[in-house]
Each structure stands twice: as structure tokens, then as C-alpha cells.
C-alpha positions as CSV (number, residue, x, y, z in Angstrom):
1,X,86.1,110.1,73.8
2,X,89.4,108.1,74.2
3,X,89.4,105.9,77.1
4,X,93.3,105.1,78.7
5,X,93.2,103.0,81.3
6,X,96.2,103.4,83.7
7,X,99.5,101.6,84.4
8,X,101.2,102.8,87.2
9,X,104.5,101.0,87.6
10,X,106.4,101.2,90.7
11,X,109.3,98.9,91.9
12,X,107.8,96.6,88.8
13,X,104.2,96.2,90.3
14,X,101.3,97.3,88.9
15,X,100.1,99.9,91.6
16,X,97.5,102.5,92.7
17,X,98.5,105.6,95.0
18,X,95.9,107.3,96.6
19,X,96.5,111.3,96.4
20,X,100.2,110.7,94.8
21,X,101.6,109.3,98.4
22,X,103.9,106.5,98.3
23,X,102.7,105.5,101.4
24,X,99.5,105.2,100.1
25,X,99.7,102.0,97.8
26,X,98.1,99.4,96.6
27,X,99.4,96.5,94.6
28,X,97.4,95.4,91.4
29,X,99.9,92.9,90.2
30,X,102.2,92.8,87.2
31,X,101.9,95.6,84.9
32,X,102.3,93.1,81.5
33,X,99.4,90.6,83.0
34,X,97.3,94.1,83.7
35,X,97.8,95.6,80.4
36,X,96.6,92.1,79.1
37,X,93.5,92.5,80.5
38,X,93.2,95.6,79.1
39,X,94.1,95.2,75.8
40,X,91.8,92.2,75.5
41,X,88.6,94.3,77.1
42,X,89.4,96.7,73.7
43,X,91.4,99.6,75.0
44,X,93.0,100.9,72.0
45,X,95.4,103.2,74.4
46,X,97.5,102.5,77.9
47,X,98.5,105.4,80.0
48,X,102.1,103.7,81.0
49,X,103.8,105.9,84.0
50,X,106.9,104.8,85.9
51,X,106.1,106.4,88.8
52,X,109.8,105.1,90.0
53,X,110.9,107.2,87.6
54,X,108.5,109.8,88.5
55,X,110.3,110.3,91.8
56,X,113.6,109.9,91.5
57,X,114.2,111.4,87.7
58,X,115.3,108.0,86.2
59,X,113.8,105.8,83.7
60,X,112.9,101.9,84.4
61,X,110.7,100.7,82.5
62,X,111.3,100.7,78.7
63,X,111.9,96.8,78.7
64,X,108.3,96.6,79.4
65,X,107.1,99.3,77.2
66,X,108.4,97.2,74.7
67,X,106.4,93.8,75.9
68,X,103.4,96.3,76.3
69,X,103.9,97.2,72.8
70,X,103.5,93.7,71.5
71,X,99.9,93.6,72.5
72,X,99.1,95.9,69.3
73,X,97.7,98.5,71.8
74,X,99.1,102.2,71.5
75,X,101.1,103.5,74.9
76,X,101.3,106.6,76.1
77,X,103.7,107.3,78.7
78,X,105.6,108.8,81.4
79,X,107.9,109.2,84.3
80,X,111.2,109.8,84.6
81,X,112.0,111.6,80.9
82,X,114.8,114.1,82.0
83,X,116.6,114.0,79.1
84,X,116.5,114.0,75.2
85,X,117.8,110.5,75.3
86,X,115.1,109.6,77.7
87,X,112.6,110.6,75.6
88,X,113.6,109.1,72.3
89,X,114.3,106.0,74.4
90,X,111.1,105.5,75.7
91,X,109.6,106.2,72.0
92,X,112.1,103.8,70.2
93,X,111.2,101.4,73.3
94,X,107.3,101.7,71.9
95,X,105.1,104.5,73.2
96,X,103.7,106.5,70.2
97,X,103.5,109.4,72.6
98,X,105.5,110.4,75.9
99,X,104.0,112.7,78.7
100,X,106.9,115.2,79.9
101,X,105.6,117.4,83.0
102,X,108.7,117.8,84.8
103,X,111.0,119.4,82.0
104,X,108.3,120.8,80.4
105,X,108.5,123.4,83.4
106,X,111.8,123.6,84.5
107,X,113.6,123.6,80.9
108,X,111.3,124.7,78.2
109,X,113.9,124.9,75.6
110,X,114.3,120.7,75.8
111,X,110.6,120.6,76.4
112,X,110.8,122.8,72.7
113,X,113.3,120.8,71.0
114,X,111.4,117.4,72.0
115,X,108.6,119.0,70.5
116,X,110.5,120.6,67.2
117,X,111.7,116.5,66.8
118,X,109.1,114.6,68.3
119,X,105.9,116.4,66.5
120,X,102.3,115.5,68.6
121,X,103.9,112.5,70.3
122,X,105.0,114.8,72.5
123,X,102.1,115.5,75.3
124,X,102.5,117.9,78.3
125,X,101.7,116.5,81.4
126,X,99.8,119.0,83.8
127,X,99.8,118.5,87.5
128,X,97.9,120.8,89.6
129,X,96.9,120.7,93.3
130,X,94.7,123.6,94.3
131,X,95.3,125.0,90.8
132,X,98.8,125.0,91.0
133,X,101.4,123.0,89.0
134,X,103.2,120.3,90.8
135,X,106.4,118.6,89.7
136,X,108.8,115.7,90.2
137,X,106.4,113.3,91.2
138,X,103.8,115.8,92.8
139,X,106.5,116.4,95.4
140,X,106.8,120.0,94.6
141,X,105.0,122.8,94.0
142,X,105.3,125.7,91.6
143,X,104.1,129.6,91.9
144,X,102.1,128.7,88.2
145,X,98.4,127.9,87.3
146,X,97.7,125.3,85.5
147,X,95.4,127.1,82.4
148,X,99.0,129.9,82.1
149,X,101.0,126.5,81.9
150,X,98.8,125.2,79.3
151,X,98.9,128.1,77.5
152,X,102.3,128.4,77.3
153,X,102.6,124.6,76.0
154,X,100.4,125.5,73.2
155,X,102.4,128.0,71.9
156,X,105.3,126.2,72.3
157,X,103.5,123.3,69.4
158,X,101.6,120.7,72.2
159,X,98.4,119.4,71.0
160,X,97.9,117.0,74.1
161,X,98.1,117.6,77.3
162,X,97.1,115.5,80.2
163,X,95.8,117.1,83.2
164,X,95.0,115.4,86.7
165,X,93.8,117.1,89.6
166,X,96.3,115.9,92.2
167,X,93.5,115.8,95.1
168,X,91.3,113.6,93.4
169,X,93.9,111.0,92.4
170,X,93.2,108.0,93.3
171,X,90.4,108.9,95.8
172,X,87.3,107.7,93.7
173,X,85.4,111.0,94.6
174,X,84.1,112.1,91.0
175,X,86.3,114.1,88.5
176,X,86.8,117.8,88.5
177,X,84.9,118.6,85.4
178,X,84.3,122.5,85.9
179,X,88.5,123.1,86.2
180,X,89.1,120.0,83.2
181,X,86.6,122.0,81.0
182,X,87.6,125.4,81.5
183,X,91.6,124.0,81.0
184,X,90.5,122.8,77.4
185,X,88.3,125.9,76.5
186,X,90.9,128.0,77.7
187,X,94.1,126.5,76.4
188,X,93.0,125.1,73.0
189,X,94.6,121.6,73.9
190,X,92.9,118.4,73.6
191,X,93.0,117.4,76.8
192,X,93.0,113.8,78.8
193,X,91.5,114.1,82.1
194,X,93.2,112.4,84.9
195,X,92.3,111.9,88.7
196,X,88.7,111.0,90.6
197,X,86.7,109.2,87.6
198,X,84.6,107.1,89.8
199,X,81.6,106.5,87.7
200,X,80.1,106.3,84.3
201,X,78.3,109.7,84.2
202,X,82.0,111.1,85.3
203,X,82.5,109.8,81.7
204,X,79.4,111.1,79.9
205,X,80.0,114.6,81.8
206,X,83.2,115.0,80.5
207,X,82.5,113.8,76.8
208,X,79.7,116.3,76.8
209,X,81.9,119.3,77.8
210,X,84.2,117.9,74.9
211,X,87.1,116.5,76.7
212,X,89.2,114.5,74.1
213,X,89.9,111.8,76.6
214,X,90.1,110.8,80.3
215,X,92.4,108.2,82.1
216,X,90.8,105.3,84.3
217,X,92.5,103.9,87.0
218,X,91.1,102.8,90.5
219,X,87.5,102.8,88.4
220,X,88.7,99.9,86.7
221,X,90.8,98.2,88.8
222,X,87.8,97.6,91.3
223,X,85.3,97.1,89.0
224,X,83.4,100.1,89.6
225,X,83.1,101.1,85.8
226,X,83.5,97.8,83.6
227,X,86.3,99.1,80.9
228,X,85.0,97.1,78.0
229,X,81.3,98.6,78.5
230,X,82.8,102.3,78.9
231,X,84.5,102.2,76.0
232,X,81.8,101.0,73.7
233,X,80.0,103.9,75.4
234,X,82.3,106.8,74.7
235,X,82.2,105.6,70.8
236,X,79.0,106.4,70.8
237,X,77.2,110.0,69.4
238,X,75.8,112.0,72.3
């Protein structure tokens, strides 16, 4: 299982939210000296999101995608792609794939034409609170489950998707493996799990249900799963 440890960039600080609220933030540093230490305790992948971006519909942080890039680690990343020219932007800028939740929902015929040009570095980003898809920064909510959306994206030509459970974001409180699985059986996406990994057998539970990979965020950050040991975990046969 891929591991993706998180950079969430807001107002150019490396940051945690707790649950998605802006008023709920803590402050890790700079994103460059964070994805530093990441790249040198062997992550082969960084989940880059402008979360700036995320909330107001613009994108900020392709400078540093490119200085991320440098590291010889592969980005994936979002936040803030509105446009086609935000999303060939943020490629050219580095990331070798870019997360589109947003537009993917409200205008499925860009979502479809960044796929038709953009191939599998195109990943849909699925955001669900209570099982319902949330957009523009998880400040709205949509009348559409999250396994339909996933579905849909399939068809559509997505072979990734990321999915977080919006309630467990940031709260350390274990993943939601039963609604993560039943997303990736159901859709026929490989699928990144996103929001609650608190612990190491949140890791083996989710490679063992098949998950293709999982995003770790607080976990790292305060030490509670040491990235260089999970890692050479997930690499290993079950």
C-alpha cells in the first residue's frame, strides 16, 4: 500500500485542520522544510493540497509544487483547480497527478476533457460527510453519495480517487474502514484513504481490505505512527 503523507498549505504554512474548520488550525511550519522531512524518511509520494485554494477557488501554490518537485519525490495534488488552465498549470508546475473534487461535480464535461487530456493523472477527489459529497472546501454539501459519485467517475475514465471521510479529518479517531472498503469494492477505483488514520493497524486494516493507498497527516506530524517505519511496513506481503 502507497503511503502519502500530507501537505496542507494554507496562507504558506504547513497546517493541520481539525474536521475541515479554518478555525481549527494548527501550524506545522513551512510546507518545503515539511516535505523535506518527508522525502528523506522515504515517501515516494506527497499529497500537496492548497487548502487556500480549496476555499476560495484560486490556485497559490504552484511555485512551491515546483520546489517540492526538486526533492525527486512524486506530488499529488489539489485545491483550487477550477479551470483547464489550472489544471495543466499545476501539472506543468510538477504534480504527476492532480485531485479535482470541486469540478468534478459541478462541471463533468471539464472534469471529462481533463481526463480525455490528462490520462490517470487525473484523480477524483471524494469528500463525504455522513455519506454525502461535500464541495468547495467541505463548505457545501451535495444531495449525492459518495459510492454513485464514484461510480460515475469511473465511467467517465478515473482510475484514482481519493476519498476522506470529512468527520474523521483531522480528529485522530481511527479511519473508516467499513465505508473506504465498500467505496473501492463498489466503484472499481483504486482508492487512497484519507481522514482518522491514527495508528498502525489503521494501516494494516486497510492494506488487508485492499485499499491502494491511504494519506497520513496528524499521524505523522505528532509522531504517533513513525512515517519511515510505516512505509517499510506497507511494502511488505501480508
Amino acid at each position: 500500500m502507497t503511503l502519502f503523507p500530507a501537505i496542507d498549505v494554507l496562507d504558506g504554512r504547513a497546517v493541520r485542520l481539525l474536521r475541515g474548520k479554518k478555525s481549527e488550525v494548527t501550524d506545522y511550519g513551512t510546507p518545503l522544510e515539511r516535505a523535506e522531512l518527508w522525502a528523506k524518511a522515504g515517501a515516494e509520494w506527497l499529497h500537496v493540497v492548497d487548502l487556500g485554494g480549496a476555499f476560495d477557488g484560486s490556485s497559490h501554490i504552484n511555485d512551491l509544487i515546483y520546489r517540492i518537485s526538486k526533492l525527486g519525490v512524486r506530488i499529488q495534488s489539489g485545491g483550487g483547480l477550477r479551470t483547464m488552465e489550472d489544471i495543466a498549470d499545476r501539472i506543468a508546475s510538477g504534480a504527476s497527478r492532480v485531485v479535482l473534487g470541486t469540478i468534478a461535480y459541478t462541471d463533468p464535461e471539464l472534469f471529462r476533457r481533463a481526463i480525455d487530456r490528462f490520462g490517470e493523472k487525473i484523480v477524483v477527489g471524494i469528500d463525504a460527510r455522513d455519506n454525502r459529497i461535500s464541495l468547495k472546501g467541505w463548505t457545501e454539501e451535495v444531495d449525492e453519495d459518495a459510492v454513485s459519485f464514484a461510480k460515475k467517475a469511473k465511467i467517465y475514465g478515473v482510475k484514482y480517487a481519493v476519498f476522506t471521510d470529512i468527520s474523521k479529518d483531522g480528529a485522530m479517531q481511527g479511519v473508516s474502514l467499513a465505508e473506504t472498503a465498500r467505496l473501492s469494492e463498489q466503484s472499481g477505483l483504486k482508492v487512497v484513504a484519507s481522514g482518522g488514520i491514527s495508528s498502525m493497524d489503521d494501516l494494516y486494516r486497510l492494506k488487508e481490505c485492499g485499499i491502494y493507498g491511504a494519506i497520513l497527516g496528524k499521524s505523522i506530524y505528532e509522531g504517533v505512527i513513525d512515517l519511515k517505519t510505516a512505509i517499510g511496513e506497507m511494502k511488505h506481503a501480508l
